[in-house]
N, C-alpha and C positions, 0 to 999 in steps of 0.2 A: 504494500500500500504506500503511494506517496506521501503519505504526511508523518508516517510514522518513520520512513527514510530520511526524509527531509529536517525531523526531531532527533533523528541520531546524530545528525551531523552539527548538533547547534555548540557552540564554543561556552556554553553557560550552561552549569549543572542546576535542573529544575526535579521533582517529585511529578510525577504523570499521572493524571488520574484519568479513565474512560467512563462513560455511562453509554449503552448501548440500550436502544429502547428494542428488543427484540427483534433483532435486523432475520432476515428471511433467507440472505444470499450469500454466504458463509463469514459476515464481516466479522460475527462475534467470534468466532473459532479464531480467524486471523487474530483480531487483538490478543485475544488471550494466551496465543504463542508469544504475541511480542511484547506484554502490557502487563506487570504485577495484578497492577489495580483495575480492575475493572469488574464491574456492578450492571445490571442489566433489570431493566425496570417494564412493564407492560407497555406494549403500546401506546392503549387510550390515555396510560397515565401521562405521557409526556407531553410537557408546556417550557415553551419558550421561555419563561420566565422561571417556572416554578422548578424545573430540575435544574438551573444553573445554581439559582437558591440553595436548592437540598444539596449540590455538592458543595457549596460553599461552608454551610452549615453543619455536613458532612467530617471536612475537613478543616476545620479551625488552625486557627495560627501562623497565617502565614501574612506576610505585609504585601503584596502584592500577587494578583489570580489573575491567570491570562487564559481566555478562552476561544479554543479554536473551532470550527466547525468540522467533519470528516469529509467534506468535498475540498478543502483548501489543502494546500500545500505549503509549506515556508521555501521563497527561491531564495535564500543567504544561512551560509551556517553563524552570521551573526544577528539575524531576522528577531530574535526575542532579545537579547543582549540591547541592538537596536530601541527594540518596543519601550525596553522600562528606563531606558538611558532620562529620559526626561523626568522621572520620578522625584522631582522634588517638591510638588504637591499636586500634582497633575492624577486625571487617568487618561489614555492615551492609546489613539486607535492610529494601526499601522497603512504601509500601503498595498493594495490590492492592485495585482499585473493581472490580466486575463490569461487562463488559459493555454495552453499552445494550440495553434488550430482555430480560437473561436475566431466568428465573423466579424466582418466593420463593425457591425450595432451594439458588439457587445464589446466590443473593443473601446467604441465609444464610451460606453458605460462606466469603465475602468477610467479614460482618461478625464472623465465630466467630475468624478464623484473624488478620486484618487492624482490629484497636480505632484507636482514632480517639488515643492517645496512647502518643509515644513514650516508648523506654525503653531500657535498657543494663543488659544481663545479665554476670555475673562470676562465677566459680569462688569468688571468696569472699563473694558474698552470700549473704544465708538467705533460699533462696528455695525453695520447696514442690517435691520432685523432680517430673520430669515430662519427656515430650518436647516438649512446648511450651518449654522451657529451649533448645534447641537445634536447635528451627523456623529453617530458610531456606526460601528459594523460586529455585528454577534461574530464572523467569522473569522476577524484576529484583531481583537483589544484586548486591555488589561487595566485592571482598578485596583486603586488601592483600600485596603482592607475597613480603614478608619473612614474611607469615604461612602461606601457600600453601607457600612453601619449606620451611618448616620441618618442615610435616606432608606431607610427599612429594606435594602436589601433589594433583588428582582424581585419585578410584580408577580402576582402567582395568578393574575386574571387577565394579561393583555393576549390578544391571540398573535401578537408577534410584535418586533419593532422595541422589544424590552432592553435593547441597549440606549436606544435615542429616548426611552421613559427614564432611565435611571440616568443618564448622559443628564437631562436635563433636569431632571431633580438635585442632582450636585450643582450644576451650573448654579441654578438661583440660588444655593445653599451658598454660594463663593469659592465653591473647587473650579478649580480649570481645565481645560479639555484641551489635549497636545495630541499632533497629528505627528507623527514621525516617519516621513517621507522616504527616510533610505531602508523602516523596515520590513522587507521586502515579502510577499509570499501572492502566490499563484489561487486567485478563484471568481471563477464565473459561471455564470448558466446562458445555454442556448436554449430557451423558452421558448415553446409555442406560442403561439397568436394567443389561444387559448387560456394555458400557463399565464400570460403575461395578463389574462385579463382579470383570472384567477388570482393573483397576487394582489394586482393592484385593490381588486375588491376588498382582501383582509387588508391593507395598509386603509381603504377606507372607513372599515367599523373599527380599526384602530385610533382614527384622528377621531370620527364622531367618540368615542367612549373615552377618549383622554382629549377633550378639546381645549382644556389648559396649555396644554404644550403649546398649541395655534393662536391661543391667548396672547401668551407672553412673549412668541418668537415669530409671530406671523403663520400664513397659511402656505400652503403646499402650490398656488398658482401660479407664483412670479418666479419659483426653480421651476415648475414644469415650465414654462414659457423659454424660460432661460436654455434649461437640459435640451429642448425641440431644436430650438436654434442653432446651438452648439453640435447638435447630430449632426445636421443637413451642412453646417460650415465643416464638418470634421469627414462627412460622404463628400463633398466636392464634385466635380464633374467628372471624376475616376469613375464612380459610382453612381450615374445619373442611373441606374437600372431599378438602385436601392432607394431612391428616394419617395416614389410610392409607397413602398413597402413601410416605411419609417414613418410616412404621416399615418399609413392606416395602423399600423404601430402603437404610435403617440396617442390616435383618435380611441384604440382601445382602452388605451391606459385609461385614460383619460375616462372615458365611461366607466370601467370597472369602480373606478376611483369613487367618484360620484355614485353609484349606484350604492359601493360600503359606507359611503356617507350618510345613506337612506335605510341601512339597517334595519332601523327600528320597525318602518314599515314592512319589513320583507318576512314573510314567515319562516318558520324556524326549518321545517323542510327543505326550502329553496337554498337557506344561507348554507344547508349543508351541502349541496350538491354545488354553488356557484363560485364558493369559495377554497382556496389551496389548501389551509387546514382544517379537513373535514374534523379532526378529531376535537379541536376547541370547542365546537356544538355535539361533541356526544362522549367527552372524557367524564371522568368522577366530579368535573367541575360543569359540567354542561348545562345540570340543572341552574347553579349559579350563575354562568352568563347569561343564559334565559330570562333569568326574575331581575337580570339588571336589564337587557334589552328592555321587558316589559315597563319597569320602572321609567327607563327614557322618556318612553314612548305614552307613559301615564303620565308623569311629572313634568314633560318637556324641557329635560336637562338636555344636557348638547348644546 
């Protein structure tokens, strides 16, 4: 597997720990050749937020948790050495290359969200509202211990996006959030039309259900406008082929987006079939996002 190659190679000694939610396709067998630690939890049971939590709270003691995802890879045997280099009150998300192989679009993705220079953001800079202010990525950042506790730790109810909740609960809290640009590691998705519409639906009933974030740092329209932009200047006339493709792309996104903003409205059957993480509407918590959907949609919270 590449990320556990990629972890042999690192120039800094770390404690590894795995959580496998009952993988199907021999990944749990691999790790466990190559992984002391490793714990395996049900399917339904796993949440974005909530099993980061449990291994956190699993595993006590340590000043700094860096969490990867098992699609990424680290491309530098000093990629984590890199991540925590900035630790002097920071937490801090590294850089993401795509892939080898993927397309323009996703390559794009990589270069919109991931600039080739770092940077350290603060509550009291003047700096243009946005939720790029308060961008992580679950797939390789790192926090430190004192700052996790202090903001109650990952959510245990968001259906995804749990690093940009907690990113911006420390933010307003006065922690800073360091982007460290040389520490390097490999991950992307080549998403369906579909997929893509799929996703963006859960990043919707994400902003409706924590619409504080969009309070405090603005709304998701003026990156999506910006990111559109930046595609079709980044396709250029090399790829006049692709630029349909990217507006109908965009146009999905776009809808998905809006449609999980409308959650409330959508009955609980549909959100499970429209959405990427079928399991957040049918895990041991599912009753619970249900009676808060319902709550919304009674109370007119959002």
């Amino acid at each position: 597997m590449r990320l556990f190659d990629s972890l042999a190679c690192q120039t800094i000694r770390f404690d590894l720990f795995v959580v496998d939610s009952c993988s199907a396709d021999g990944t749990l067998e691999l790790t466990m050749e190559r992984v002391d630690r490793v714990i395996s939890i049900p399917r339904a049971d796993f949440n974005h937020g909530l099993t980061r939590q449990m291994m956190v709270q699993m595993n006590p003691g340590y000043d700094v948790y860096v969490f990867l995802t098992q699609d990424a890879c680290l491309d530098h045997p000093q990629a984590i050495e890199r991540l925590i280099a900035p630790f002097a009150d920071e937490h801090v998300c590294g850089r993401q290359l795509p892939h080898l192989g993927s397309g323009p679009l996703e390559m794009h993705a990589r270069v919109f969200n991931y600039p080739e220079e770092s940077n350290v953001r603060s509550i009291n800079d003047d700096i243009v509202p946005g939720l790029k202010t308060v961008f992580m990525s679950n797939s390789f950042a790192a926090y430190r211990a004192t700052a996790l506790q202090q903001v109650g730790g990952f959510p245990e109810h968001v259906i995804l996006c749990e690093d940009m909740y907690v990113a911006a609960k420390m933010f307003l809290t006065g922690w800073k959030i360091a982007y460290a640009a040389d520490a390097l590691c490999r991950h992307s998705h080549n998403y369906t039309i579909g997929q893509e519409f799929m996703r963006y639906f859960d990043i919707g009933v994400f902003h409706a259900r924590e619409s504080w974030i969009s309070n405090n740092f603005g709304g998701a329209g003026r990156e999506g406008l910006h990111y559109v932009q930046s595609e079709l200047r980044y396709l250029g006339l090399g790829n006049l082929h692709l630029l349909p493709v990217s507006l109908f792309r965009n146009a999905l996104k776009l809808i998905g987006y809006k449609t999980g903003l409308q959650e409330k409205h959508i009955p609980l059957w549909l959100k499970r079939n429209i959405g990427m993480h079928r399991s957040y509407w049918e895990g041991p918590y599912a009753q619970e996002n249900n009676r808060q959907a319902f709550a919304v949609k009674k109370h007119g919270f959002v």
